[in-house]
N, C-alpha and C positions, 0 to 999 in steps of 0.2 A: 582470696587472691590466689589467683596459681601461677606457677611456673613456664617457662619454656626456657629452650635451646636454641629457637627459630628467632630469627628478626622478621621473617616474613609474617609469622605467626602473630608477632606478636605486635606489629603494625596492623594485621589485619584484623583480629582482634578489639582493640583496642576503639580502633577505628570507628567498630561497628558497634561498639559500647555507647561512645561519642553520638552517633548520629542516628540514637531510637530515637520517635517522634512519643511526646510527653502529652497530656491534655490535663487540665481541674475537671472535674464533673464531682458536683456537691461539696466539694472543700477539701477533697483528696485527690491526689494526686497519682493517677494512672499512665502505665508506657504501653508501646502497640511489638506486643511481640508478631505475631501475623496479618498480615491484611486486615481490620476488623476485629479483630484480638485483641481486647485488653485484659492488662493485668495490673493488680496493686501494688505502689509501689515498696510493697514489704518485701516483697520476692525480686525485683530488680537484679538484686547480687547473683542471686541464684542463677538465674538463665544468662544476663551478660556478667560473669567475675571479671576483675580487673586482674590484667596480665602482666609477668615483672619476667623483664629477660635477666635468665643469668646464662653468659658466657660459658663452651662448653669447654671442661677441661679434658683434652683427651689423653694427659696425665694419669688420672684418675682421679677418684674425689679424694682420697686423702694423699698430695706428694710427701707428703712430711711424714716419714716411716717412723719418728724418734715421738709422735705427739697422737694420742688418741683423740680422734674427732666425736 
């Protein structure tokens, strides 16, 4: 999984994770990373990771000076 700061990103993303095109061929299950491109779905994660917004703090990342992060 990875991160962002972006909503745009992370709608777009996300998005585009949502709507690979999937097929069986012999009892496994393969996604079309390019035109004609398939790949096994072991590797999946690898090329679309799923994306988690986290809010950016322009505080910094630790406000709390009395608490070690």
């Amino acid at each position: 999984m990875k991160t962002t700061h972006s909503i745009h990103e992370y709608i777009e993303k996300n998005e585009l994770r949502r709507n690979v095109r999937w097929r069986i061929q012999g009892g496994k299950w393969f996604f079309e990373m390019f035109p004609g491109f398939w790949q096994h779905e072991q590797s999946f994660d690898r090329f679309f990771p799923k994306y988690d917004f986290i809010r950016f703090n322009d505080k910094g990342l630790n406000p709390d000076k009395t608490r070690i992060v």
